[in-house]
N, C-alpha and C positions, 0 to 999 in steps of 0.2 A: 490979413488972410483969415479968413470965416475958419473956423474949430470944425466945420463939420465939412468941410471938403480936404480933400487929400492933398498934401503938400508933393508935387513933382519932383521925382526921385532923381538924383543928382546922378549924370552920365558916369565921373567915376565912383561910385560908391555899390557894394555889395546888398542886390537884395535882398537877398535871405538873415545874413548877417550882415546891420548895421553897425557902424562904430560910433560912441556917445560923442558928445562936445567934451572937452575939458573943465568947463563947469560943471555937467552934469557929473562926470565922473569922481570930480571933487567935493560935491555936495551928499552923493550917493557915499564915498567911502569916507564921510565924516562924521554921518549917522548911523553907518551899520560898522562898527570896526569890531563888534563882536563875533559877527557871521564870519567862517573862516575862506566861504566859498561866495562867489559874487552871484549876483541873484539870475535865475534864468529869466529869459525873456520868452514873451509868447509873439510871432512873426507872422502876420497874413500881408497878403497883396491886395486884399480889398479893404477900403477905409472903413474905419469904425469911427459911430460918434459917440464920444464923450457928456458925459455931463458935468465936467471941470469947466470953470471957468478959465480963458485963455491965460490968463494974468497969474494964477496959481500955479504957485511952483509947483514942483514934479514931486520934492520929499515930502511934502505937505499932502499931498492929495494919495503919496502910496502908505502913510503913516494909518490911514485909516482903515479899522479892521474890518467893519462886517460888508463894507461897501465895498472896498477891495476885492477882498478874498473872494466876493461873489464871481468876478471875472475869471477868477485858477479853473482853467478847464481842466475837467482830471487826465483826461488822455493823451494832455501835454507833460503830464507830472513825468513821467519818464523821459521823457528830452529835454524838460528843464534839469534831470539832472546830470544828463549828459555833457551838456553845456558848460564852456569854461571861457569865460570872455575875456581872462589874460592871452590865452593862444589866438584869441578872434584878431585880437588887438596885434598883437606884435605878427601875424601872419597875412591882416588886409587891412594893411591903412588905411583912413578914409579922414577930408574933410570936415570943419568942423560945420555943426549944423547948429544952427539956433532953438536954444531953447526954447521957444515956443510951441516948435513942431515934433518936439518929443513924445507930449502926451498924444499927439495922435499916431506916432509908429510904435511906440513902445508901451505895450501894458501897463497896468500898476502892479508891483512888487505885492506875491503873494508869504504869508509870514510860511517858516522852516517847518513849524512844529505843528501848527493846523494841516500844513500841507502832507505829513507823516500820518496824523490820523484821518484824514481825508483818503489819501491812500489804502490803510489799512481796513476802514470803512467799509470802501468800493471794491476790495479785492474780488469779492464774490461775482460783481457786476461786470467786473472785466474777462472774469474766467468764461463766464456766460457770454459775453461780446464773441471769447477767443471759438468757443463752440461753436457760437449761430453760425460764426464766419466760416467753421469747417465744414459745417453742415450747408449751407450758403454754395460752398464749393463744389462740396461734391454734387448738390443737387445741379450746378454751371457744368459739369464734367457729363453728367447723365445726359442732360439735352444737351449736348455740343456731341456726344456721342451717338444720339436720335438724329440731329438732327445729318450728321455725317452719312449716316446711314442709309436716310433719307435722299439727299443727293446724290446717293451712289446709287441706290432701287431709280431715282428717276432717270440717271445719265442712262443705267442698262435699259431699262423702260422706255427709253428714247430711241434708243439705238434697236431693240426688239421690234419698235411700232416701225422705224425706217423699213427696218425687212420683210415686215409680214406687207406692207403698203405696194414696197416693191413686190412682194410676191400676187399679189391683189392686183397692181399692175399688169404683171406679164400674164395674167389669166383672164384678165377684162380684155389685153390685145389678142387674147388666142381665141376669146370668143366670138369679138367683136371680126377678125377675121372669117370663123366659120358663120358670122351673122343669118348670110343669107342661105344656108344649110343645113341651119337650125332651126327651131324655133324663137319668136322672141323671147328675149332673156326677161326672166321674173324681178323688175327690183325690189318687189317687195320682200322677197327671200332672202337678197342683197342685205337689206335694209334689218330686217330679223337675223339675221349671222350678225351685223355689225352691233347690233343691241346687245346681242348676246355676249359679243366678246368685252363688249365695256366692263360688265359686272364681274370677267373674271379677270381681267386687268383692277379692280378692284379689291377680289379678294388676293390675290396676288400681291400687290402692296400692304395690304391688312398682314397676309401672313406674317410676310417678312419685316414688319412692325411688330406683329405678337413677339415673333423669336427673339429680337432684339431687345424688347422687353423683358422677357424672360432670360434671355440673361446677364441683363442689367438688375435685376428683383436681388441674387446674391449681395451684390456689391453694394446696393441701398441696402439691404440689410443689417449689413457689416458696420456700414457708417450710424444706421439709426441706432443698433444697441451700441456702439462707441460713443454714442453721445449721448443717451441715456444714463450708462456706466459713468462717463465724465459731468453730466450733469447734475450727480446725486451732491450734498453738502458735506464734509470731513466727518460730521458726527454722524452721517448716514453709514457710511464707508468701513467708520471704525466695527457698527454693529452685524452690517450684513455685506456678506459678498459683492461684487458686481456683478452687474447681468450677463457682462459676455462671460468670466468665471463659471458664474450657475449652467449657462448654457453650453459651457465647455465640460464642467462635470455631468450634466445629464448627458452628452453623448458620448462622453468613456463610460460611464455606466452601463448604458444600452450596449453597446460596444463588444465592455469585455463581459455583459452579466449573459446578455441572451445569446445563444449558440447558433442563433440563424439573422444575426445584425449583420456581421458582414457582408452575406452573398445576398441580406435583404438589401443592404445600400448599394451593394454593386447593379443590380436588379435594376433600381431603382435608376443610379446614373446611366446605365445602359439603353432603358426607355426614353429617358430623359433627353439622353443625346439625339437619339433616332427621331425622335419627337421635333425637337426644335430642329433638327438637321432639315427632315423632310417638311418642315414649314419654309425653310430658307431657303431650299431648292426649289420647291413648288412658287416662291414670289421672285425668283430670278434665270426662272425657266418657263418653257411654253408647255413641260408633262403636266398629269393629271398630279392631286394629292398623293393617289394609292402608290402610281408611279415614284413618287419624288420620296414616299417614306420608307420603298423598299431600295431605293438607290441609296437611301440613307445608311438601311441594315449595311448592302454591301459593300461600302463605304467603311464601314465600324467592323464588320467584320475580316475585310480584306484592304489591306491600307492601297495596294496597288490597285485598285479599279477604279482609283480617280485620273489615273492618266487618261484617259479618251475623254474628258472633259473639254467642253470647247467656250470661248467666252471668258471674258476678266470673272464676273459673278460668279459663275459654275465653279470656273477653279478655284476662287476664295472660298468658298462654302466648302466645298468638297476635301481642299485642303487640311479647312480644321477639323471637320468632320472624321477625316483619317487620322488626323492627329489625337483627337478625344477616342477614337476606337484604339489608335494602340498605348495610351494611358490605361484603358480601360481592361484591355488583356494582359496588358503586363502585373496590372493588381488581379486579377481572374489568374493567370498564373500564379503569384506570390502564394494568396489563398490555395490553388488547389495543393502547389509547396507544400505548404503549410502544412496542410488536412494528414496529404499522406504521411510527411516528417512525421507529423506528432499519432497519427496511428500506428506508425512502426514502431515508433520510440515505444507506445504504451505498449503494442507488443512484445520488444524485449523486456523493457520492464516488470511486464504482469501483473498490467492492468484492466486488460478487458476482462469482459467477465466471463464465466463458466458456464457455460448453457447444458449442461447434465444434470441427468436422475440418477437414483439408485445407486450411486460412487460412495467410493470407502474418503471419506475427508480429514488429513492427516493435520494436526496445529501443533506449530513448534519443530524446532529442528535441534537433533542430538544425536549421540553415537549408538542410540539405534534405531535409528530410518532405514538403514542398509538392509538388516535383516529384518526388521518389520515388512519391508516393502517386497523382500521375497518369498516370505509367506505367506501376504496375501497376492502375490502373485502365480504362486504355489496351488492356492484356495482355490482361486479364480478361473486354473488352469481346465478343471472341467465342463464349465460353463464358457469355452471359447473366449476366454480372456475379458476387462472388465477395467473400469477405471478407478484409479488412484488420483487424489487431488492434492496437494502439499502447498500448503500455504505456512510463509517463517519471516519475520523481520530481517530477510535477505533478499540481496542481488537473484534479481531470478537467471541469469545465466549463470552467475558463479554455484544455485542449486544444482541448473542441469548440468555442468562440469562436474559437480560431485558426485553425482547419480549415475552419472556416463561414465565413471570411473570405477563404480560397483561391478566385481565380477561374477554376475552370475546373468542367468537368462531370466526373460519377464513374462515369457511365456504368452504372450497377443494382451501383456498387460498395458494399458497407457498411461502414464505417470502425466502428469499437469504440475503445473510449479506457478505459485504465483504470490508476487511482494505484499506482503500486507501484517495488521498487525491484527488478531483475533478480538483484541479489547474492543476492535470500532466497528460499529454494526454496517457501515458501511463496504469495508472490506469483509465481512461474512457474508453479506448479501452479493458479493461478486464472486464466492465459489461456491453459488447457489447451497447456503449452508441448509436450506429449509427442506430441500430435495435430496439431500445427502441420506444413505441408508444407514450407515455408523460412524460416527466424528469421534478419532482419536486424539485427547490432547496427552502428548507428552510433554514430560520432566524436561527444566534446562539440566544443564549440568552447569553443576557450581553448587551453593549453598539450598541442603532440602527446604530449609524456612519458607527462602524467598521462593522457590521455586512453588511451591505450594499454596505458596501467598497468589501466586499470577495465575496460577488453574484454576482458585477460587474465584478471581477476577473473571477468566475466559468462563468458568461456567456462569456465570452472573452474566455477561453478555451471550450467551446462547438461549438462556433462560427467557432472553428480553426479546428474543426474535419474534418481531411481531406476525407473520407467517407460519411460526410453531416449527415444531420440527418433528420428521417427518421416521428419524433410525433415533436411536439409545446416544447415550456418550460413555468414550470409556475413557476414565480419567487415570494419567500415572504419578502416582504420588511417591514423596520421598520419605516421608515420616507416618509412621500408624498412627500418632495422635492426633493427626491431622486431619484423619479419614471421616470423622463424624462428621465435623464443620461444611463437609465436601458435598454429602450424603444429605444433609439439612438445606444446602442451598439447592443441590440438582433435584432431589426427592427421587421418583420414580424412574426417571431417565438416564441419570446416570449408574455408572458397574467403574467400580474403583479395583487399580491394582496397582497396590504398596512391592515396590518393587524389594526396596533392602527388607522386609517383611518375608515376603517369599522367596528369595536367595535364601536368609538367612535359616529358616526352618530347615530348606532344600540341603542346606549345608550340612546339618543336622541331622536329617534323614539318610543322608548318605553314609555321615560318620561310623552311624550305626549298622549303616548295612551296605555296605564298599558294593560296586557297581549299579546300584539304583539312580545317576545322574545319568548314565545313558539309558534308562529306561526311561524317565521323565524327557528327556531330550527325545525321545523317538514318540511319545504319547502327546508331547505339548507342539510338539511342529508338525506340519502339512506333511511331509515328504512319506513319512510312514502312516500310520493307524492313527486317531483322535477320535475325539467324544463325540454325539452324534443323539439329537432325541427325535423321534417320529413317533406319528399314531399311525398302530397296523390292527385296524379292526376285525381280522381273520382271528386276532389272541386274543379278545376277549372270554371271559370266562375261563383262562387256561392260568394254571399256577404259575408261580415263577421258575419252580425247578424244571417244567417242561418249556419252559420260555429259555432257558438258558444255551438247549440242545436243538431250538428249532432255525437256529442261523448258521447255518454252514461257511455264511462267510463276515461274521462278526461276534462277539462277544454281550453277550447282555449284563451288564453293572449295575439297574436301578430302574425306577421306575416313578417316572414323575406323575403323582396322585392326583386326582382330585380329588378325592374326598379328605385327599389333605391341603384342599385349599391350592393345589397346583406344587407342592413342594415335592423337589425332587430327592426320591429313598434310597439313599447309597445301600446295596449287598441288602436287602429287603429278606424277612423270615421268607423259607421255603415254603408254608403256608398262605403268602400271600397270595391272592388271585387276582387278575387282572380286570376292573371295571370296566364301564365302555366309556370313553372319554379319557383313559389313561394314555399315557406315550413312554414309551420304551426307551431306556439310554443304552447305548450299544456303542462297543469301540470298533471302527472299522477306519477301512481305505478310506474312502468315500463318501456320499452320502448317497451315490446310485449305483455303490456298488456291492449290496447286501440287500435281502428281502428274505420274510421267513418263508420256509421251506414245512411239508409234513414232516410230524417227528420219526427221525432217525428208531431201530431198533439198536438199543443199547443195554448191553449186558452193566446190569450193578455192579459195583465192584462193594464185598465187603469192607466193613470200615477198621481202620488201623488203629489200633486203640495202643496209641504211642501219647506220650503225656510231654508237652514241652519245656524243657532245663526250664528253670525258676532265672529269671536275671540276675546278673553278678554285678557289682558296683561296679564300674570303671573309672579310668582316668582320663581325661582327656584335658590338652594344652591350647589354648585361642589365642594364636600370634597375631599382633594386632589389632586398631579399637575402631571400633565405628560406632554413629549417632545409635543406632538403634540395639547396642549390645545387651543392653538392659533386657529387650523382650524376647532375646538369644538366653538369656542365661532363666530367664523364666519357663520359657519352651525345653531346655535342658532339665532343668527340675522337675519336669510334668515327666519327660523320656525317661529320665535315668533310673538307677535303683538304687535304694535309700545307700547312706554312707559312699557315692561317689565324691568324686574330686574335678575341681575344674582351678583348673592353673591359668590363669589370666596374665601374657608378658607382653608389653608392648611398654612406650618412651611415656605414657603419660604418668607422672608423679604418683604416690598413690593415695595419696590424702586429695589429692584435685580428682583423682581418679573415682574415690569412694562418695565426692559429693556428686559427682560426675551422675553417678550412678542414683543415688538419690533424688537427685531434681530427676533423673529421667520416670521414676513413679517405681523403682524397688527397691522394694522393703527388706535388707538380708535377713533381718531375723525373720522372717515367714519362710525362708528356704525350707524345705523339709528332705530332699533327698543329696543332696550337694552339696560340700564345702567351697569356699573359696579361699584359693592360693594368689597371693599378688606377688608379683616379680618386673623387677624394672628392667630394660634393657632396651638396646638396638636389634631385631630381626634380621639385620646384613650384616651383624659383626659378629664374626666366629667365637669369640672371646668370652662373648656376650652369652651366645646359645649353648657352650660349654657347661655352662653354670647350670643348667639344667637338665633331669635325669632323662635327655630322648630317649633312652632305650627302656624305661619302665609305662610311656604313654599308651595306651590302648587308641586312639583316636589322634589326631593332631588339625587343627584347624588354621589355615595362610587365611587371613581376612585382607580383602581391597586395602590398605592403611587407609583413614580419613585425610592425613597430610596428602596424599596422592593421589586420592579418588579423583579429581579432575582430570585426567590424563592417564588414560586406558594403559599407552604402552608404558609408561611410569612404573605405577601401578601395576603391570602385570611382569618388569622385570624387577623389581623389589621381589612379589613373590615367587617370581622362578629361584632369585638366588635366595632368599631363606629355605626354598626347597633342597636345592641341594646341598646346601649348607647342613641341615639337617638329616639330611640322608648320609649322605658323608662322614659325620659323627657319630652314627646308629650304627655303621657298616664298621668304622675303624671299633669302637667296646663290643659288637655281637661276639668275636673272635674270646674275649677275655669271658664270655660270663655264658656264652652257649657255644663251647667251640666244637662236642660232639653232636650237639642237636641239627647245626646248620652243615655237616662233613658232606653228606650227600648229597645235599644240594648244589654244594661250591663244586663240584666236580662238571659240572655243566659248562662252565663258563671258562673261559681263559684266561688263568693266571695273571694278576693284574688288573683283570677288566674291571674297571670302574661302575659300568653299567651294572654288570655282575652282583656288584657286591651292595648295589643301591636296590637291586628287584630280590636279592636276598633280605634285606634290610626292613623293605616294604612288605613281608611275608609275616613280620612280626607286628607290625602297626602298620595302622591306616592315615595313610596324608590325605585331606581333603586342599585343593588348591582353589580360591573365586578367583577366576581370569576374567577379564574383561575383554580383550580384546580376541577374535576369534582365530588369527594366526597365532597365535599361539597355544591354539586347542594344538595343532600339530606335532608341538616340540615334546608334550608330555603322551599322546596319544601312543608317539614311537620307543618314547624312553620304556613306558610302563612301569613310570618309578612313583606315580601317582594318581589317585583319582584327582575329578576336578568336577568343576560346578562352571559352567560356561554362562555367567549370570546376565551380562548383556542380552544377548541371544535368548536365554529362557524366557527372561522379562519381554522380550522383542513377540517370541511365541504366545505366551499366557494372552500378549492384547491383543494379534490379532485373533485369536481363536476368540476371544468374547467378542472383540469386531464383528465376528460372523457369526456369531450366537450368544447373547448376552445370560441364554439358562446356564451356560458350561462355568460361569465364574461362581455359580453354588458349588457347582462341584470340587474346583479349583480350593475355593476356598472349607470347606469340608476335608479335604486331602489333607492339606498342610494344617488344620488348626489341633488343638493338643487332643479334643475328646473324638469322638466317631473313628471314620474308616479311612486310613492309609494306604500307602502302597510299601507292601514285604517282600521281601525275597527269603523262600523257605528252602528246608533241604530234603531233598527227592525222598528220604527215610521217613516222612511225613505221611508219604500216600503211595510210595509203592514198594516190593521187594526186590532187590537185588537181581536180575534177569528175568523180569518180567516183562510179558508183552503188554500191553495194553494204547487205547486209542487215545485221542486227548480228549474227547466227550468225557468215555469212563473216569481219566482223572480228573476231570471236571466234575463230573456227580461224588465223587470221592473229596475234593474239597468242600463241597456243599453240605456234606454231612459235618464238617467244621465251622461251618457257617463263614466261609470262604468261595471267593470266586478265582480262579484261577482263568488269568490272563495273557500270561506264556509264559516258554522257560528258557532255560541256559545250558547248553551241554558244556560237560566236564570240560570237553576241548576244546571249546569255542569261546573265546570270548563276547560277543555281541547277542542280546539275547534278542530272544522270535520275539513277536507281540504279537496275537492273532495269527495264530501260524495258520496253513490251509492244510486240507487234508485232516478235517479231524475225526474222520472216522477211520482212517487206515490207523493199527497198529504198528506197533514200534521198542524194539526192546529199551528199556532206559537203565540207566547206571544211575545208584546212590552218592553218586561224585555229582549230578545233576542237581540244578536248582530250577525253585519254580516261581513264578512272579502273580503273585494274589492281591486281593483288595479284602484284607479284614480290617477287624474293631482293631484299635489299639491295645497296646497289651498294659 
């Protein structure tokens, strides 16, 4: 038998898997007893020739390497190793065959170990095989999908031309009948309609090929970067992305970056549908295009107006076409979901932005917004109400539940609340900070450092508003030494007000002259009289002492210069005269509720030439410590008269206490009229306040404790009960050490009364109480066992009043500092006699000769004094029990 023809395959034998002879098998596992697996074989059904000689064995001719291994096709190397010809063997017997006819069914033996890197070689070659073949595929899937498509356009195309032929038919027999009725029928007309309709049986197929194309374009897309992405090399891979990757991150990008991607993609599919819809109607219907792309709209817009479709074609098309429109509204839903969710949401939130002018803009939230926010709703009340903005690192409902729980009215005020953080110039620019007429930042409450720290921060970002700003800033700070730093970063825009600063004087003013916190309390809030500066060009040229008497319904205090550079002149010489350009400070209602008047005829009153007591030393006691005591007991040394005493008791040690006082910047030995007394104790424990002599104090001062300054009611029942605590020990020794002085008095009261014997008590010293929280102005208001300083609240007053006029914090700050002009309460034996009549003008001109203004007074029987009283020209008898409330020099 010839080597190069094909040996006739034996009836029982396997041909896919052959089984060897018994010699071949024996000669094969006597040369390889090292290989553990037997060697694969490579199987075709068409004959190969050899270039062995017939007569050479089979081990012989597969022993040889380069000749051999040329035959290992690689894309058998995977089912060779499949391959296990023990199981071939013992599963399909077969016949023995002659050796000779081996080499031509059976390959030559290719070696283990070329065959491994031959494999690992080709990997790359096979990966690219496994591609082309996907690629291969889907391009068989695209045209088997055309061409489906196709047979379907021509079966409907078929069945269209049937009807229109018959219909062509039954109009050729209706003519041919009225033939002779008519005229001869034109075939050239015939002939021109039938031309006509080929091309659009043409575009008609064309459409519905584009459509089908188009959206088949996706899904080739999909495949071409998949195998792009699979055909880069591993060391491509490691360094850069894949394509579909990049192209998945550039359209989240677009996505979530641009705020009109969604409804542009939805747009975009929307057309998209209506588009190919109305091409795939118009190639398997007889409408027009226009037709077929509005039957598309209502298709996509209405899923139900595919039912009167008639035809396989129509209602396929139509079908999906209703199917893609309500895909397509159900995300057009989601979205418009969406839009609104998340505009509500920002709405409670308080995140949209402010679209006002001219608003008072409040930053930071503390325990005093309540009363801030009634004062300037107070302010506001004559100008038909006005806006308030409030912006705090808070829940914006849980502000308005706060706000909403303030008992008072707002007067047509509109309060805004909104989350944000002052530091981000973003949230400033959402409560239009640049339009705002006064931005107030307040204090947290907690530690003054920090707090100080974050107002220097918030004006640092107001300063950076690149829009400018438009009102002042008033800043509230916790510590005086912090006020320069404040003033250095804001410059000209910002009015600072040091709150423990101005308590603390306040406290001290009062000390010395018991009922002046409800004069400050009626001057520094809305409800009564405040400061007030205007230019009235009718006083030019007129002095000040006729300026004093030409407002019947206000008070003149001063006069802001210009020749002084604009500064405003507390109690100004009687001599001065008014230039043109000056503006008058004047305490009234209102600011529309005063204008000067011609001057009044007013009789002079002779002048009193009474000489005022020389000051006595006194005592006074400071229960409890706060940061800023240092610049308390300096302002007490400027007040007092040489050789007083100041008795300092609170729990701080006294050695931590004295450095205390040191690092805060005083110096004792510069004191010059005041000693210091140091005493340790508890303020709530009776045992404690025993040990000192309350009934020798001239003054007594409750300070907020620092331990409990965070917490108003704390804090203000610590000092109610060192109040009584103290009045109670005053009342029990009065009896032993004045017991004929007080006999008259104690007959008042009823036997036992407690009250009694504490408003006796208080007849001999002055308690000054700082309360913080304003319910508890109440409990001391009724008792009348103590004055008190309502410091929240005042501090609440002092800012909105510069909110509204940022000149009035010269004057504020003028009042309380140690040199210039004050506020006093004098006694009526000052300026008038014992039943005399006179008007308040004349004792107006009667202060003036003192270089005083008088402001109002207090009768003997009334506790609450007038400020700006009306009626100052009617007369009035007054009593030397009478006091009067002026603005002189310090004494």
């Amino acid at each position: 038998m010839d080597s190069h023809e094909p040996s006739p395959p034996s009836a029982s034998r396997d041909w896919l898997f052959p089984a060897p002879s018994p010699s071949f098998v024996h000669s094969y596992s006597s040369n390889h007893r090292h290989l553990h697996k037997p060697p694969a074989r490579r199987f075709s059904t068409h004959p190969r020739h050899s270039n062995t000689p017939a007569g050479t064995p089979f081990h012989t001719t597969s022993s040889s390497s380069p000749a051999s291994s040329s035959h290992c096709d690689l894309k058998y190397a995977g089912f060779r190793r499949r391959t296990n010809f023990s199981r071939q063997y013992e599963r399909s017997p077969a016949p023995e065959v002659a050796v000779s006819s081996i080499p031509h069914q059976i390959p030559q033996k290719c070696d283990v170990s070329d065959e491994k890197t031959s494999n690992r070689k080709n990997f790359p070659e096979l990966a690219g095989g496994r591609l082309k073949f996907r690629w291969q595929m889907a391009f068989l899937v695209a045209v088997l999908i055309t061409s489906f498509s196709s047979l379907i356009h021509k079966n409907i195309s078929l069945h269209n031309q049937i009807n229109d032929l018959q219909a062509q038919i039954s109009k050729l027999n209706v003519k041919l009948q009225a033939c002779n009725l008519l005229q001869p029928m034109d075939f050239d007309d015939l002939d021109s309609q039938e031309s006509v309709e080929i091309p659009n049986k043409r575009l008609k197929s064309i459409s519905l090929i584009i459509s089908v194309t188009i959206l088949s374009i996706p899904f080739i897309f999909l495949k071409y970067v998949e195998y792009v992405s699979k055909s880069r090399s591993p060391d491509n891979l490691k360094e850069e992305a894949s394509l579909n990757k990049q192209i998945a991150y550039k359209v989240d990008v677009f996505l979530s970056v641009r705020p009109y991607s969604k409804p542009l993609a939805l747009l975009v599919a929307t057309l998209l549908l209506i588009g190919v819809g109305g091409l795939a109607l118009f190639g398997v219907t007889d409408d027009s295009l226009a037709d077929c792309l509005w039957l598309s709209w209502s298709y996509v817009a209405d899923s139900g107006n595919h039912a009167n479709s008639e035809g396989v074609g129509p209602r396929l098309v139509s079908v999906s076409i209703s199917f893609g429109g309500m895909l397509i509204f159900a995300m057009m839903l989601g979205l418009v979901t969406d839009a609104i969710s998340e505009k509500f949401d920002s709405l409670r939130k308080g995140r949209s932005e402010v679209v006002k002018k001219d608003h008072t803009l409040i930053l930071g939230w503390s325990d005093k917004l309540g009363s801030l926010l009634n004062q300037l709703a107070i302010a506001n009340e004559s100008l038909g109400g006005g806006i308030v903005v409030v912006m705090a690192e808070r829940d914006k409902e849980e502000m308005e539940l706060d706000i909403a729980k303030m008992e008072f009215d707002f007067r047509q005020t509109s309060v805004i609340c909104r989350s944000g953080s002052p530091l981000i110039l973003a949230d400033l620019k959402k409560v239009s900070v640049s339009k705002a007429r006064a931005i107030i930042v307040l204090a947290e409450d907690g530690n003054a450092d920090q707090s100080d720290a974050r107002a220097l921060r918030t004006v640092l970002s107001l300063t950076g508003v690149k829009e400018g700003l438009r009102g002042h800033i008033v800043v509230e700070l916790g510590d005086l030494d912090n006020e320069v730093l404040v003033k250095l970063v804001g410059g000209d825009l910002v009015e600072t007000v040091v709150a423990h600063d101005v308590i603390g004087r306040l406290m001290i003013q009062c000390a010395r002259q018991p009922g002046l916190a409800q004069v400050w309390e009626d001057i520094l809030g809305f409800e009564n009289c405040e400061f007030y500066i205007k230019r009235w060009s009718q006083l030019d040229g007129m002095s000040f002492e006729d300026v004093l008497i030409s407002f019947p319904d206000a008070i003149p205090c001063g006069v802001k210069s210009v020749s002084s550079g604009g500064k405003i002149i507390l109690n100004p010489d009687e001599s001065y005269v008014l230039q043109e350009g000056d503006e008058v400070l004047v305490i009234a209602e209102d600011d529309d509720t005063y204008a000067p008047a011609p001057l009044p005829m007013v009789k002079e009153a002779p002048f009193i030439h009474i000489s005022r007591p020389a000051r006595k030393p006194q005592k006074i006691l400071l229960c409890g410590w706060r940061r800023d005591i240092d610049d308390m007991i300096v302002v007490l040394d400027a007040f007092l008269a040489p050789g007083s005493e100041l008795w300092m008791f609170n729990e701080v040690v006294e050695g931590v206490r004295e450095q205390k006082l040191i690092d805060g910047g005083l110096d004792i030995e510069r004191l010059m009229n005041i000693t210091l007394v140091h005493r340790e104790g508890n303020a709530v424990i009776r045992r404690h306040l025993e040990s000192l002599p309350l009934e020798s104090f001239d003054s007594i001062l409750i300070l907020a404790d620092e331990s409990v300054e965070d917490s108003a009611i704390q804090a203000d029942s610590r000092s109610l009960a060192t109040l009584l605590l103290i009045r109670d020990i005053q009342a029990k020794r009065l009896p032993y050490r004045e017991a004929k002085a007080s006999q008259g008095r104690k007959g008042s009261f009823s036997q036992g009364s407690w009250i009694g014997e504490m408003q006796q008590a208080s007849d001999k010293s002055v308690i000054i109480s700082e309360i913080l929280d304003p319910r508890t102005k109440n409990l001391l208001s009724m008792s009348r066992i103590s004055d008190y300083v309502l410091s929240n609240e005042l501090v609440s007053m002092a800012l909105a009043m510069v909110a509204e006029d940022r000149q009035i914090n010269d004057v504020l700050e003028e009042l309380f500092a140690e040199e210039g002009n004050e506020m006093h309460i004098r006694q009526a034996d000052l300026y008038i006699y014992e039943g005399e009549e006179l008007s308040f003008y004349e004792i107006l001109l009667r202060g003036r000769q003192r270089r005083e203004i008088v402001i109002g007074y207090r009768l003997g029987n009334i506790e609450k004094a007038v400020i700006n009283p009306p009626g100052k020209m009617e007369k009035r008898r007054w009593s030397v029990k009478d006091v009067f409330v002026v603005i002189a020099e310090k004494e």
